[in-house]
LOBADREN-991896 format. One record per residue (C-alpha): residue number from 1; x, y, z. Coordinates in steps of 0.1 Angstrom, whole numbers, m for minus. Example, Ala and Ser with C-alpha at 12.3 -4.5 7.8 and 13.67 -1.06 7.14 Angstrom:
<dokes>
resi / xx / yy / zz
1 / 123 / m45 / 78
2 / 137 / m11 / 71
</dokes>
This chain:
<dokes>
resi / xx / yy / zz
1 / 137 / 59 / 102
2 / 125 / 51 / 67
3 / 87 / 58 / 60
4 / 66 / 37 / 32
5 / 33 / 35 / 19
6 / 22 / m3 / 22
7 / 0 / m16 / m7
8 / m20 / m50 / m4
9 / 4 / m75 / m24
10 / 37 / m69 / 0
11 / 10 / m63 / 28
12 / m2 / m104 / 19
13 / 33 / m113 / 11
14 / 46 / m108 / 48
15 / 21 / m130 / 67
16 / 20 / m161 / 37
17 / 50 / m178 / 39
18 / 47 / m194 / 6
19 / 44 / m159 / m11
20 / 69 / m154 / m35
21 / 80 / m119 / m22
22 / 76 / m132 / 16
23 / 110 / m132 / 18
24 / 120 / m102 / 5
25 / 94 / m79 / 25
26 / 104 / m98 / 56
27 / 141 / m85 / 55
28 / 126 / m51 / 43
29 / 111 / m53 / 77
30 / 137 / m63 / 96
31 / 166 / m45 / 81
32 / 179 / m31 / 114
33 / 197 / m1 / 100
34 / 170 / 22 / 93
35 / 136 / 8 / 101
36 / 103 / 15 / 87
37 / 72 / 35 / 96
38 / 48 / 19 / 75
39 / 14 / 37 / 65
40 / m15 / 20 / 48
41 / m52 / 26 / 38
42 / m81 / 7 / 55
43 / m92 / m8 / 19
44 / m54 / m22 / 16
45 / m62 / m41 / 47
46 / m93 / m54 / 36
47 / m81 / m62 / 8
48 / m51 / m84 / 21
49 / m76 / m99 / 46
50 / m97 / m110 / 14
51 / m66 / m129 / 0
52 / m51 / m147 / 30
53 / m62 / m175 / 47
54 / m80 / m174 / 79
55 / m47 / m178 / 99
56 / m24 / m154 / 84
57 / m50 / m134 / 84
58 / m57 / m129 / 120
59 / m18 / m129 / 124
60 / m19 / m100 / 101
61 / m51 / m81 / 116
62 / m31 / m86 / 146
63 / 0 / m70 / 136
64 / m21 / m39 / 127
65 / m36 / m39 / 163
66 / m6 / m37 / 170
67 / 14 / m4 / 151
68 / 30 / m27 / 124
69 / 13 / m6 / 102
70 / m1 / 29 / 108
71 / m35 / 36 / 88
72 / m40 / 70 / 70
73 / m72 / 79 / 76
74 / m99 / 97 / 53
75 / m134 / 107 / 53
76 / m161 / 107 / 31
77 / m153 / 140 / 14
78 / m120 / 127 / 6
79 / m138 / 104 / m19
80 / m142 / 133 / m49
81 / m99 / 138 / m47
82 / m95 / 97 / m55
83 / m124 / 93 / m76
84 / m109 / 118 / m100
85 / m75 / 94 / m95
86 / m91 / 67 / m108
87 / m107 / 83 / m134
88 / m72 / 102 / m146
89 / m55 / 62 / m143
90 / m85 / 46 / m160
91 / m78 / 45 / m194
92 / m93 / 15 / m206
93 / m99 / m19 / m192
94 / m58 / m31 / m191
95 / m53 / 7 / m169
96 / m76 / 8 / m145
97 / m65 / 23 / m108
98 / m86 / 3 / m81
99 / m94 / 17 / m52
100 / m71 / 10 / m30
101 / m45 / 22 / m53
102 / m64 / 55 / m48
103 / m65 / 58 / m15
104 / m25 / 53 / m16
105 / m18 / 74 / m41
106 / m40 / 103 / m21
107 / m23 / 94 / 10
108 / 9 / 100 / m3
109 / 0 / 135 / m16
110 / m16 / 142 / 20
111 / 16 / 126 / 38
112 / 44 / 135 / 12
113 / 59 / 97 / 17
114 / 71 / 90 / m18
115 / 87 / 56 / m11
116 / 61 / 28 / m17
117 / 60 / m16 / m9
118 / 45 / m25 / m36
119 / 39 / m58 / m57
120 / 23 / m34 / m83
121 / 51 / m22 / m101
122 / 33 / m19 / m133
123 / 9 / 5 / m121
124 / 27 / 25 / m97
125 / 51 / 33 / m122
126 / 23 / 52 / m135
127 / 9 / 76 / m112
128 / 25 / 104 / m103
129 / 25 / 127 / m72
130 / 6 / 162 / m83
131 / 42 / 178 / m84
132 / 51 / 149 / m108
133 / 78 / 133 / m91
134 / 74 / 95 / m95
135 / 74 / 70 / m66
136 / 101 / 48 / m51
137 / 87 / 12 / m56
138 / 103 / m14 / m30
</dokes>
């Protein structure tokens, strides 16, 4: 089984059908040979919740009920490790890391899942795990 962080944008993309990655994320998720174990953030979810409509949206707060997605969880101390993310991503006003961003980017140094669904290819072409390696974007 293959294991993925799950940012907002594919996160969105699999539950609005006019989306134009919809299609590709839903054969990601359905590609029978492997499978995925999918991990996301809480602020990811919110996030996606923000951007779809109130249908898809319950379809997609449902799914995460569910297991579709597994949430890494962290607590308030964790805040300091992705507050000094940001920071090291923020360079200006055109690289700026948001939050959630953050909170993937720590999960993936706490859960060593380098493979990432991702509509943010930009960015997470950027950030780096703290060995350096560089993540696989899907």
């Amino acid at each position: 089984m293959n294991a993925a962080l799950l940012d907002t944008g594919p996160l969105v993309a699999l539950f609005a059908p006019d989306d134009v990655a919809h299609t590709h994320y839903r054969e990601l998720l359905h590609d029978e040979r492997d499978g995925w174990h999918l991990t996301s953030t809480w602020p990811c979810v919110v996030e996606a919740s923000h951007c779809l409509p109130a249908p898809a949206r319950w379809q997609m707060l449902r799914w995460v009920e569910q297991g579709g997605v597994s949430i890494f969880p962290f607590d308030p101390v964790h805040l300091e490790d992705m507050l000094a993310l940001m920071q090291q991503y923020t360079d200006n006003r055109r690289t700026q890391m948001d939050f959630a961003d953050a909170t993937l980017v720590w999960a993936a140094t706490e859960t060593a899942i380098t493979q990432v669904w991702t509509i943010d290819v930009r960015d997470f072409y950027r950030y780096r795990l703290p060995d350096g390696r560089a993540f696989e974007i899907l």
